[in-house]
N, C-alpha and C positions, 0 to 999 in steps of 0.2 A: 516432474517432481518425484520425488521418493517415496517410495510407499508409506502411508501413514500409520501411527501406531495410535494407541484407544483414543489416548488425549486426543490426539489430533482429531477421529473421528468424532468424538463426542463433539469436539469444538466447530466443527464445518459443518456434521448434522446441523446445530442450533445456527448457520447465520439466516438468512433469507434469501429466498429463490436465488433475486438479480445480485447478491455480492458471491453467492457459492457459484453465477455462471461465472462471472467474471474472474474470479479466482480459479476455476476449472480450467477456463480458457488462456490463462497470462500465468499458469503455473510454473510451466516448463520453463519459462524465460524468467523467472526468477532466481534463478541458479546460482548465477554471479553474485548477485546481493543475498542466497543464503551461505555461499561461500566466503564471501566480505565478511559479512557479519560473526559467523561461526569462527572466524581467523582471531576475532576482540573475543573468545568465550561466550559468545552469546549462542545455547542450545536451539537447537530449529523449534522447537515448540515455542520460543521466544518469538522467532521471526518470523515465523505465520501469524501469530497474533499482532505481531505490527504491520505485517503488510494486510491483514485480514481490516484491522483498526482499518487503515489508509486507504482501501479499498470502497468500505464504506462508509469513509466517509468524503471520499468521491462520489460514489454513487446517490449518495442523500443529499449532496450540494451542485451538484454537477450545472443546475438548471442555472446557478446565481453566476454563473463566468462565459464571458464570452472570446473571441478573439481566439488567433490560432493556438495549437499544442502547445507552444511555449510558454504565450503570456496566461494561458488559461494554467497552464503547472506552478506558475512563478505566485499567481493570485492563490493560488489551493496550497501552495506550502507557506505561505503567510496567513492564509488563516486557519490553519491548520496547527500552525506554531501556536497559533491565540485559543484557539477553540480544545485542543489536545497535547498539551505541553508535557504530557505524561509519554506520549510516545518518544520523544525528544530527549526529556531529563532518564525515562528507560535506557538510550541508548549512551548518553552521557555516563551514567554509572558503569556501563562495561568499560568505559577511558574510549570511547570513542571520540575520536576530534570530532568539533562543530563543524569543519566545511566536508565531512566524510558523511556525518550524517543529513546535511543539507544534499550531498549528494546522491546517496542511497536513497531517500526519500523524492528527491523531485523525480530521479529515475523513475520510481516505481510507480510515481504519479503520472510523468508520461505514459508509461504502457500501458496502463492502466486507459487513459484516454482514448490512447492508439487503437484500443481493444473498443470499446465500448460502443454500443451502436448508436449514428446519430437519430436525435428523435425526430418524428418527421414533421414535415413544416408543417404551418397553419397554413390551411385554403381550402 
């Protein structure tokens, strides 16, 4: 990732521990989708705060999905759409098409998954 400027610091200081590892760790590979987005005018301070959003709010649901990367992304970005419709209509008012940001989002929902350590079993 890019070096970050105040905002940004002020904004990752205040998340919690497990979304600033996670964000720590799946930063770099966010690139694509902060260059996507920044392409529709959207400033990177924008796009941290929505993958910042989507990060945790993976990480605070994560327990309720099961099934592999895919169907667990597919289940997180519908209710995700229900639960956070502000990240959604956010990216709509930059003229982002609907299947660009269903795409940018399930991405970053995979990585995100990709990244995240599983929890360990009961026994």
């Amino acid at each position: 990732m890019e070096p970050f400027d105040e905002q940004s610091e002020t904004m990752i200081s205040q998340m919690p521990d497990d979304v600033r590892g996670i964000m720590s760790l799946i930063g770099g590979r966010l690139n694509e989708y902060y260059g996507e987005l920044q392409s529709y005018g959207v400033t990177r301070i924008i796009a941290q705060w929505l993958f910042i959003s989507i990060a945790t709010y993976v990480v605070r649901t994560i327990s309720r999905y099961r099934g592999t990367v895919e169907q667990r992304s597919a289940q997180i970005l519908r209710d995700l759409r229900r639960d956070a419709a502000i990240l959604f209509n956010a990216m709509y008012e930059y003229g982002i098409p609907a299947e660009t940001v269903n795409e940018i989002i399930l991405g970053v929902i995979r990585i995100i998954l990709r990244n995240l350590r599983p929890e360990p079993a009961p026994g």
